[in-house]
N, C-alpha and C positions, 0 to 999 in steps of 0.2 A: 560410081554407085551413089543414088539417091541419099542422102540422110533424112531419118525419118526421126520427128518426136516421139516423145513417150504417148503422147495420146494415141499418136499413127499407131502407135504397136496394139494396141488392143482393140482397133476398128473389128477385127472381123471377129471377134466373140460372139460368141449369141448370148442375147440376153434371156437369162431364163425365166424374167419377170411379167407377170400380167399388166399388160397396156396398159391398162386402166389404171393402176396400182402405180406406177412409177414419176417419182417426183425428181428422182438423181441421174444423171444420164450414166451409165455405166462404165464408159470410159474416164468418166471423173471419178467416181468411184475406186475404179484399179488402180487410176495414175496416183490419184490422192493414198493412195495403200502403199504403194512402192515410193514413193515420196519421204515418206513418215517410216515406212521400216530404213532407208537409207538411213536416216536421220534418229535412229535408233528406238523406234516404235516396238513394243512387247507384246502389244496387245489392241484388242478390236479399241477400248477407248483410250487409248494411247494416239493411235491413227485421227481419232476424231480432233484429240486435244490438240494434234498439231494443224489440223486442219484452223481450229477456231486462234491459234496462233500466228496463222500464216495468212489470215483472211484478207488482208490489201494485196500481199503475194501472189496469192491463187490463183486470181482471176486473169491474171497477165496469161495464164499457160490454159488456162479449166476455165469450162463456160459457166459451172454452176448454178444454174437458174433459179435455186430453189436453198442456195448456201449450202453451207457444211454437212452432209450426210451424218446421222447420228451413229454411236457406236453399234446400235441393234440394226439398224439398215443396214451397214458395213457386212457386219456380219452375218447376216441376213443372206446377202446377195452373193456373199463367197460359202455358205453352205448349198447354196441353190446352183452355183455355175457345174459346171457339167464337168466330170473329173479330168483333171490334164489339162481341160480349156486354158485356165490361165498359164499354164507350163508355156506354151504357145508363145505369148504375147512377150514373157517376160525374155526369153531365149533371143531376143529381136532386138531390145536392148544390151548392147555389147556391153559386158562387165556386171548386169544389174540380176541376171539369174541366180548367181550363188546367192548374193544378199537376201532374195526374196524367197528364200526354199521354204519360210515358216508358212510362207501364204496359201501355200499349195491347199486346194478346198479338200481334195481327198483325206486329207489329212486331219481337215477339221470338220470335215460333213458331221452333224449331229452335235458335236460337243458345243455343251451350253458356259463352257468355263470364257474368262475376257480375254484370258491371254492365248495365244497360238499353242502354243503345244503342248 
């Protein structure tokens, strides 16, 4: 059985964002989400802060092209994914599902609060 990274697990997401519009590639986005809630993330700028923490780190694993995704894009792009999509990617990651259950976008479609739930 292949071993796959964390980036691999979330290739086939769609992204729900307008081309034009997109500065963050999306699989930096998730990965950098499930990263940060491992590591005990609460909330949309919680994710970011460990991003801008982790910033020589990062890029060993994340392409980044464009740096640290801010907390409102984060969040942004997880009320925008399509419901369940991300359930998907994280499920693919052996042991990483349970920890990620806050991220779940159904969950947070609409709410404007920083933290997950």
């Amino acid at each position: 059985m292949q071993r796959l990274s964390l980036v691999d697990c979330f290739t086939e997401i769609v992204d729900p964002r307008i081309e034009r519009t997109k500065q963050h590639l999306l699989t930096d986005i998730l990965s950098l989400s499930v990263l940060a809630v491992i590591a005990g993330a609460e909330g949309w700028e919680d994710i970011e802060d460990f991003g801008q923490q982790k910033q020589v780190w990062l890029p060993q694993f994340l392409r980044l092209p464009n740096g640290i995704p801010s907390h409102d894009t984060i969040s942004r792009v997880f009320r925008r994914l399509k419901p369940g999509a991300f359930d998907g990617g994280a499920t693919r990651v052996d042991g990483i599902a349970p920890r990620v259950a806050g991220l779940n976008a159904d969950r947070h479609r609409g709410q404007n609060g920083a933290s997950f739930a």
